[in-house]
Each structure stands twice: as C-alpha cells, then as structure tokens.
C-alpha positions in Angstrom: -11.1 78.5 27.7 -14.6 78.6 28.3 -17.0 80.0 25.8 -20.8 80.6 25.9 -21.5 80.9 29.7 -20.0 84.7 30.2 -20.8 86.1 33.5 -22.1 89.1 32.0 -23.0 89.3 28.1 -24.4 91.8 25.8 -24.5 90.3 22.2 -25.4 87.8 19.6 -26.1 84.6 21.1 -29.1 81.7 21.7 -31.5 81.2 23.6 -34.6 78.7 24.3 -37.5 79.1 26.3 -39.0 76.0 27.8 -42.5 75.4 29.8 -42.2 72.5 32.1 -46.1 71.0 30.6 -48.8 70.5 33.2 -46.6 71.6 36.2 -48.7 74.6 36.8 -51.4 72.4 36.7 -50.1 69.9 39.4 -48.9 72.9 41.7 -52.9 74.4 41.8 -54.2 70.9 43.0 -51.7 68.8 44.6 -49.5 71.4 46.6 -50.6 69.8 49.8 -50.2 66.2 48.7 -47.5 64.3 50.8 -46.7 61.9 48.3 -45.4 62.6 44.7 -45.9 66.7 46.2 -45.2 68.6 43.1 -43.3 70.9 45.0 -40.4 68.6 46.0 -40.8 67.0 42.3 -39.8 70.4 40.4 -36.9 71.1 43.4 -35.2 67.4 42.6 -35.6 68.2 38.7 -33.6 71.0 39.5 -30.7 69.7 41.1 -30.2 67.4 37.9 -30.3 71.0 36.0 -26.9 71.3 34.0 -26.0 74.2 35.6 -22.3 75.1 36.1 -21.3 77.6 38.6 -18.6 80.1 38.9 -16.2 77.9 41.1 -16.5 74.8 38.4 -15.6 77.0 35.9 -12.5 78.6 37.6 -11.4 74.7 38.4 -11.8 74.2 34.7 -10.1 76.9 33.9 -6.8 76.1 35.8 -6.9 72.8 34.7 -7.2 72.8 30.9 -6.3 75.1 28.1 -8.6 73.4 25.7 -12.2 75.2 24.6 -15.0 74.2 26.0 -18.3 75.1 25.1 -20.4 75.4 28.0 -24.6 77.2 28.4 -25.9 79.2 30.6 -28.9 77.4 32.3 -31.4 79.3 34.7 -35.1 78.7 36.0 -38.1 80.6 37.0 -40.5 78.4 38.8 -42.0 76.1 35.9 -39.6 77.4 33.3 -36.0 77.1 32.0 -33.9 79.5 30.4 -30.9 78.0 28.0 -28.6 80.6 26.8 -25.2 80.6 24.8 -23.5 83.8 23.8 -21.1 84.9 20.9 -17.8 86.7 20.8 -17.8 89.4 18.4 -17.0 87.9 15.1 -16.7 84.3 16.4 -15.0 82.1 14.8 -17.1 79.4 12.7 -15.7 76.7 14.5 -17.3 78.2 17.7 -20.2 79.0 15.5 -21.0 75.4 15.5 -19.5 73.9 18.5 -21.4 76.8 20.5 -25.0 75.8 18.6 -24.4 71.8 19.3 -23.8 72.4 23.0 -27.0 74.0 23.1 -28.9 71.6 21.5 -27.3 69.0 23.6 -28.1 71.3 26.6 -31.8 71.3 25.8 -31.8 67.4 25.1 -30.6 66.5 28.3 -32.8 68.8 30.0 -36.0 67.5 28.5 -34.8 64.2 29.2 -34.0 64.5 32.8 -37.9 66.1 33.0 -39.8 63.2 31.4 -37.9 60.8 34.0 -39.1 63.2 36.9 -42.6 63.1 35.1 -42.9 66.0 32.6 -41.7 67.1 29.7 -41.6 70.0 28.1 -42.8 72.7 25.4 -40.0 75.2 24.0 -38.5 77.5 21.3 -35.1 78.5 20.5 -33.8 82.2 19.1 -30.9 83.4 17.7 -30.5 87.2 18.1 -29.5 90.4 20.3 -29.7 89.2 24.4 -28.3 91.2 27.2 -27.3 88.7 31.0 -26.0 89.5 34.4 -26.3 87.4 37.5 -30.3 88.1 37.6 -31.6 88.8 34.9 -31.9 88.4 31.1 -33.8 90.5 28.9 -33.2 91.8 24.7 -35.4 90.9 21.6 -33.8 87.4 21.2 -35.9 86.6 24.9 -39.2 88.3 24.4 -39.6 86.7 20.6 -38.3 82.8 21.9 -41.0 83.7 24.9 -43.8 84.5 22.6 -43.1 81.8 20.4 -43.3 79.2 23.2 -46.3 80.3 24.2 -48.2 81.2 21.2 -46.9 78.6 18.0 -44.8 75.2 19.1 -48.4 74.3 20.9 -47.3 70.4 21.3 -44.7 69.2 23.5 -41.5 70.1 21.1 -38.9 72.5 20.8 -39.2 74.8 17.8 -36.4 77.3 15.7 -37.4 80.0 15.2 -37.5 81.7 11.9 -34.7 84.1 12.4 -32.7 81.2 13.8 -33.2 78.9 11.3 -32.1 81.6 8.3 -29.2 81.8 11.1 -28.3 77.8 10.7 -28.6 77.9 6.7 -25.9 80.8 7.1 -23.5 78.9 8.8 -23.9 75.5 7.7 -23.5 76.8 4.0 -20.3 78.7 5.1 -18.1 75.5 5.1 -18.5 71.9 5.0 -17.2 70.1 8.2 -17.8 66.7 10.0 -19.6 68.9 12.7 -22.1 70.0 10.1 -23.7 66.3 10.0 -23.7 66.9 13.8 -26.3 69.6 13.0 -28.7 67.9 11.3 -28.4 64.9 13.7 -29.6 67.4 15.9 -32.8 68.7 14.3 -36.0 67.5 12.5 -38.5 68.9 9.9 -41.9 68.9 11.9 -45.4 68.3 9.8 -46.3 71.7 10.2 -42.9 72.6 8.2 -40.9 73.9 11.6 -37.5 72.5 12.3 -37.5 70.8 15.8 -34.9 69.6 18.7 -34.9 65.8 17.2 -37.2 63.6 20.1 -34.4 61.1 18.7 -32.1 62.7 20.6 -33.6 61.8 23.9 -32.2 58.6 24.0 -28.2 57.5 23.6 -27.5 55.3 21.1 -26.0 52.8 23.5 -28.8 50.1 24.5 -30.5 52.4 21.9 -34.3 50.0 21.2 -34.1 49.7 25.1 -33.4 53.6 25.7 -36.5 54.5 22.9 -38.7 52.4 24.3 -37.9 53.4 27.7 -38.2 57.5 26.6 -41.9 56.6 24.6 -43.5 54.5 27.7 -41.9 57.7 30.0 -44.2 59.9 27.5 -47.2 57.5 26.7 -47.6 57.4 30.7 -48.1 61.6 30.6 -50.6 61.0 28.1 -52.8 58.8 29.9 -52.7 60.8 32.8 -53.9 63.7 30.9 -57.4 65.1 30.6 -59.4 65.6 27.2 -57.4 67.9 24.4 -54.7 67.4 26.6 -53.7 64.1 25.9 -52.9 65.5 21.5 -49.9 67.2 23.1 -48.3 64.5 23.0 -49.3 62.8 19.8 -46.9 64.7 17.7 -44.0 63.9 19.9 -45.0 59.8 19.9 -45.5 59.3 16.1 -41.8 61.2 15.7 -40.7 58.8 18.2 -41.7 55.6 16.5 -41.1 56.5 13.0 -38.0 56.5 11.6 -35.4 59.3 12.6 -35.3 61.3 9.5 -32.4 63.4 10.1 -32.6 66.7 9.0 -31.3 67.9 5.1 -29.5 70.8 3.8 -32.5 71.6 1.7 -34.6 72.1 5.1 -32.8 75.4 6.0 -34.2 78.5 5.5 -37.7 77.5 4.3 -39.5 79.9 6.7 
C-alpha cells in the first residue's frame, strides 16, 4: 500500500519548498558556456531526483502488501517541490512514518545537489494543500514559499511554526522507537528555528570520510561565492563541524 504520493490529493499533508542557491545566478552568465553549462548541470541533478512514477508504483503495488511511505517530488526550473499527504484521521503510526520519509526525501535531495555543485535553501509546512498531475496550490504552499524566501536566509531547511506545534502534537501522543528517529532528524538552529539536521547529509557508514567529504563539497561553494555571499554558508559549516546535537523533546513547540 502506498501512502503519501496520491495521484490527486486535497488535505492535510507536508510540504517543503527548496531554492537550488546560486543557480539563477549561473543560468544569467554561463548559459552559453560549453563546459560545466549550467543548463545540462540542473537537467542531470534531475534525473537523480527521487521521483517515482505511476508505473513504479503500480509494480509495487502488485508486488507487496506492505506500507510504504513514498513523497511526491516535482520541479520548476531552479526549485523543488516535496510533498506528502494525509488520510483523513491517519493513523499515528503513518503520522510518523509519513513525516520521516519526508525528511529523508529532503536529505537525499540536498545531498544529491551539493555533489552536482549546489545546495540548497528551504522550508517545510504542515497544513491544508490541494495536487493533481500539474499543479499544487492551498495555504500550506504559499506560507512554505514565503518562508523560503523571506526567513531561512542561509542555506538550511527550516519548520515552520505551524509545523513544528504539528511535531510537538504527535511526538507527545505516544512514545515509540520512531520518535528518536524524529529528533535524529532535526536540529535547534541559533536563531531558535528547528532545521533538517546537515548531519543527515552523510550515512553513518565511512561516516568521518562521508562528513568530510559533504563539508569540502560545501567549503568549495563558498569560495566560489562573491562578497555577502560567501555567509550563506557559514551557518551550515559550523553545524557541520560541531557536534550533532540531536534534537530534544523540550525543543517542540517554542515558536
């Protein structure tokens, strides 16, 4: 059974918004370049989207009874859409399962950009969404949009307010070995917002040799970025070589 990636869904559900960083940027004054074109960059970033199509989910389908917990993944140009949607009254179990995919879902994405040579800056909403084949539109969209472009600033990932009152709710409901999954998943940012944990960029298999890979990936964006430019990625870097810091209980719900 798969859950999350309904064909066409009008409900409760997530969503992020996320800004490939400095793409726009690249596309103005390399387009013509014949090497590294940024064109051709952005079109092999998304053939490593995690997007699953109709077909894979009707093998799925026909080929296990289990529950699977699956996003929706969509770009515009220089931007990616990462949506999950609710049944009415889910179960908690789905509750969580549903919101850990879609933190995954956003981890793998990021990754995948900073090895094509970008990364990204993002926000995540819990709320009212409407999808079809084309388009996606509701409150939960417009307020994750706004949010992207108007608060997380650096190169993170935020929750937004609404969503994090949304994670306290649920992680309070019941105590579960997934709930630990949860705050592996997040981080407390200085300003006080809770964040996709940078950790999470990197497995824990070969793990010093995966961070150190994922901070020379960003410290190379950083170089090649001009004046003020160059403090997006600061925040990101000193979360990267401190410790992780998992998230607490205690951090829910604070804004």
């Amino acid at each position: 059974m798969i859950l999350g990636n309904i064909e066409k869904f009008k409900g409760e559900g997530l969503v992020a918004f996320l800004d490939i960083l400095g793409f726009s940027k690249e596309i103005e004054e390399n387009w013509e370049n014949k090497e590294n074109n940024p064109l051709e960059k952005l079109l092999e970033l998304k053939e490593h989207m995690p997007v699953r199509t109709k077909s894979d989910f009707e093998k799925e389908e026909t080929s296990s009874k289990t529950r699977k917990y699956i996003c929706r993944v969509q770009t515009i140009s220089d931007s990616i859409i990462v949506s999950f949607g609710f049944n009415e009254s889910p179960m908690y179990g789905d509750m969580l399962l549903g919101t850990i995919s879609f933190f995954d879902t956003i981890s793998v994405i990021w990754r995948n950009c900073l090895e094509a040579g970008f990364t990204i800056r993002g926000a995540c909403e819990f709320g009212n969404i409407y999808w079809d084949e084309k388009e996606i539109i509701g409150p939960a969209f417009i307020n994750v949009y706004k949010l992207e472009m108007n608060v997380a600033k650096t190169s993170r990932v935020i929750i937004s307010s609404n969503f994090n009152k949304h994670l306290k709710n649920i992680y309070t409901q019941n105590k579960t070995f997934w709930n630990n999954i949860i705050l592996d998943l997040l981080r407390k940012d200085i300003d006080g917002f809770l964040i996709v944990n940078p950790h999470k960029l990197y497995s824990n298999e070969n793990e010093i040799e995966e961070k150190n890979h994922v901070i020379k990936l960003i410290e190379n964006l950083r170089d090649k970025a001009n004046g003020l430019n160059r403090e997006k990625y600061t925040p990101l870097l000193a979360a990267l070589n401190s410790e992780k810091q998992n998230l607490k209980e205690k951090d829910f719900g604070n804004y």
